[in-house]
Each structure stands twice: as C-alpha cells, then as structure tokens.
C-alpha positions in Angstrom: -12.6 -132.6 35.7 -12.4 -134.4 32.5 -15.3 -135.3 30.2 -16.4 -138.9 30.8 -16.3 -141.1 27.8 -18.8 -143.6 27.2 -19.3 -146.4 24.8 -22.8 -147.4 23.7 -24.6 -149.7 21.3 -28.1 -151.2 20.5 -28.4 -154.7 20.8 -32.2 -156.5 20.2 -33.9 -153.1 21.0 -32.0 -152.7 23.8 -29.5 -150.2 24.4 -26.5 -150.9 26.5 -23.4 -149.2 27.4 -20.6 -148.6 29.7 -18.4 -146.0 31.3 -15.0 -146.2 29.0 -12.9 -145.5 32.2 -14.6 -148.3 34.2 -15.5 -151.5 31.4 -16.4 -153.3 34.1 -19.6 -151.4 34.7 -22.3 -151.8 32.1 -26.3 -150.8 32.5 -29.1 -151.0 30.0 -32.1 -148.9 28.7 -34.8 -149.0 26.6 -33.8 -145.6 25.1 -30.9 -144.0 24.8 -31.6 -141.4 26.8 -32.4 -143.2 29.3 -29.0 -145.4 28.9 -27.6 -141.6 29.2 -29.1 -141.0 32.7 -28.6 -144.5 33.8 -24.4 -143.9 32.9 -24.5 -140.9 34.5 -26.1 -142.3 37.5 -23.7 -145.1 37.5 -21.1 -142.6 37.1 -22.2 -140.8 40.6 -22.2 -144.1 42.4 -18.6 -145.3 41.1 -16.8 -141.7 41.8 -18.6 -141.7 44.9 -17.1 -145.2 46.0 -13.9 -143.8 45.2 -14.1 -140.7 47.7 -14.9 -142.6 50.7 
C-alpha cells in the first residue's frame, strides 16, 4: 500500500483539506489534527466503497 497524499490549508480559522487521490472529497476541522483524523476517516469510507 502506498502512502496517501493529502492537500491541506487554513482558510478563516478553518482548516480544510482533501484526499490528493480523490479531489472530489473534501472535509473540514477546526484543528488540524482533527482535519488529520477526519481524512483518514474519509479515507476508510472511500476505500471501503471501492471493495464492495
């Protein structure tokens, strides 16, 4: 497995950020840490699509 890129920025106090293999798919935080967790998680759900 290859490591997942991910592109990330702060915009307004908000952090927000996407998977660089899927642009589609963007989430937010109000740290970015938790941007971190909320990629991975999106990261789970979209690989997990893929499977089934």
């Amino acid at each position: 497995m290859h490591p997942v890129k991910i592109v990330y920025w702060q915009d307004e106090g908000k952090w927000l950020g996407y998977l660089l293999d899927y642009p589609d798919y963007w989430t937010q935080a109000e740290t970015l840490e938790e941007l971190k967790i909320n990629l991975n998680d999106l990261f789970c759900d979209i690989t997990k699509l893929h499977l089934s």
